[in-house]
Every structure is written in C-alpha cells, then in structure tokens.
C-alpha positions in Angstrom: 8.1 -19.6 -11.6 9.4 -17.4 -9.1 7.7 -15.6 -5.9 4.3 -14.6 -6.3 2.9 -11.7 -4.3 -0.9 -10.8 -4.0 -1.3 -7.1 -6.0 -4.0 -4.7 -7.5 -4.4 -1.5 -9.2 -7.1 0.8 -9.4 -7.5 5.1 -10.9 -8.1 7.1 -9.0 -9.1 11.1 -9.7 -6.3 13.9 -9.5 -7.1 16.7 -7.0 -9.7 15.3 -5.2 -8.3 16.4 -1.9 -11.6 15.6 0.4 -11.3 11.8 -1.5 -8.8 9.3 0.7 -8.7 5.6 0.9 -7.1 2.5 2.5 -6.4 -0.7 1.8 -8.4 -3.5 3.9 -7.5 -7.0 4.8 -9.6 -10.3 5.5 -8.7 -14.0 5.7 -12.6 -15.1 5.7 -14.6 -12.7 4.9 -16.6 -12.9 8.4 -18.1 -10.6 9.9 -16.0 -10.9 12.6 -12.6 -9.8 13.2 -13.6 -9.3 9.5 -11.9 -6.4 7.7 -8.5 -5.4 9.2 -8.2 -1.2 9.0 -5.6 -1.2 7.1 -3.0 -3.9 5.6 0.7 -3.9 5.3 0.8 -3.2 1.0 3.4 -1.9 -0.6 3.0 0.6 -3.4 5.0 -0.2 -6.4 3.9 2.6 -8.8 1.7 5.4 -9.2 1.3 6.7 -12.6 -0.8 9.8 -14.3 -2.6 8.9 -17.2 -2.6 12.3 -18.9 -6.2 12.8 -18.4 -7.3 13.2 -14.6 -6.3 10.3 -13.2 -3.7 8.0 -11.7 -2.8 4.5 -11.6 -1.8 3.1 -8.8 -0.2 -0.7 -8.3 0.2 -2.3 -4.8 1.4 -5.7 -3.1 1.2 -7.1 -0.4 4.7 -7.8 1.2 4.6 -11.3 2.1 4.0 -13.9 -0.7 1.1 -15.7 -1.6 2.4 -19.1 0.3 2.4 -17.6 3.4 -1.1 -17.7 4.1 -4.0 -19.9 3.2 -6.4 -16.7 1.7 -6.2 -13.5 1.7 -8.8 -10.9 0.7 -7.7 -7.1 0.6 -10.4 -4.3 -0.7 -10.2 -0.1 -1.2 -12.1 1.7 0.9 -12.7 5.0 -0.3 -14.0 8.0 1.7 -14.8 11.3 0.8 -15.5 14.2 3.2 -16.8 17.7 2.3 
C-alpha cells in the first residue's frame, strides 16, 4: 500500500454567496486548545453535479503516520 493521507468530501449548494466554511482541526477533541481555526487541507477537486450543487474532496497534506489522531470538521456559516 502506498501513502495514505486523511480526506473528505462533502456538497455543497451553488450560489449561496452569504454561505462560507472552513475546515477545523483537533488531535483530542478537548475542549481546550480544541478546534484549530482552520487546517492546512488541500483541495483536490471540486466538481458540479448538474443539479445545484458541488462536490468537493480535500486532504490533509501530511500523511496519516505522521500524527497519532487527527480529527478535522466543516464549519459552515451563513450571514444575511
């Protein structure tokens, strides 16, 4: 097997321009530090489904052996 890299997807909606996100980061889900604001991730693709929406797929940069546990989340936010 070769490297193996932490990564996720999620859809999101098309032109929802008040709707943003980021991507969070814990290595124990404490409470404190807890979540990191944002995480080094790397998008790999972003993709329209044909109906509203989009695909997205990210990684995280480094690969899974570097660390003991990770834990990322989306954090969405929408503002009128």
């Amino acid at each position: 097997m070769g490297i193996v890299y932490l990564g996720f997807q999620f859809r999101i909606a098309n032109g929802l321009a008040a709707l943003s996100y980021s991507l969070e980061g814990s290595e124990n889900l404490q409470p404190f530090p807890g979540w990191l604001e944002e995480v080094d991730a790397v998008l790999l693709s972003s993709a329209d489904n044909g109906e509203g929406s989009n695909t997205v797929i990210w990684k995280l940069p480094d690969p899974v052996t570097d660390f003991d546990r990770k834990f990322v989340r989306a954090r969405f936010e929408y503002s009128e």
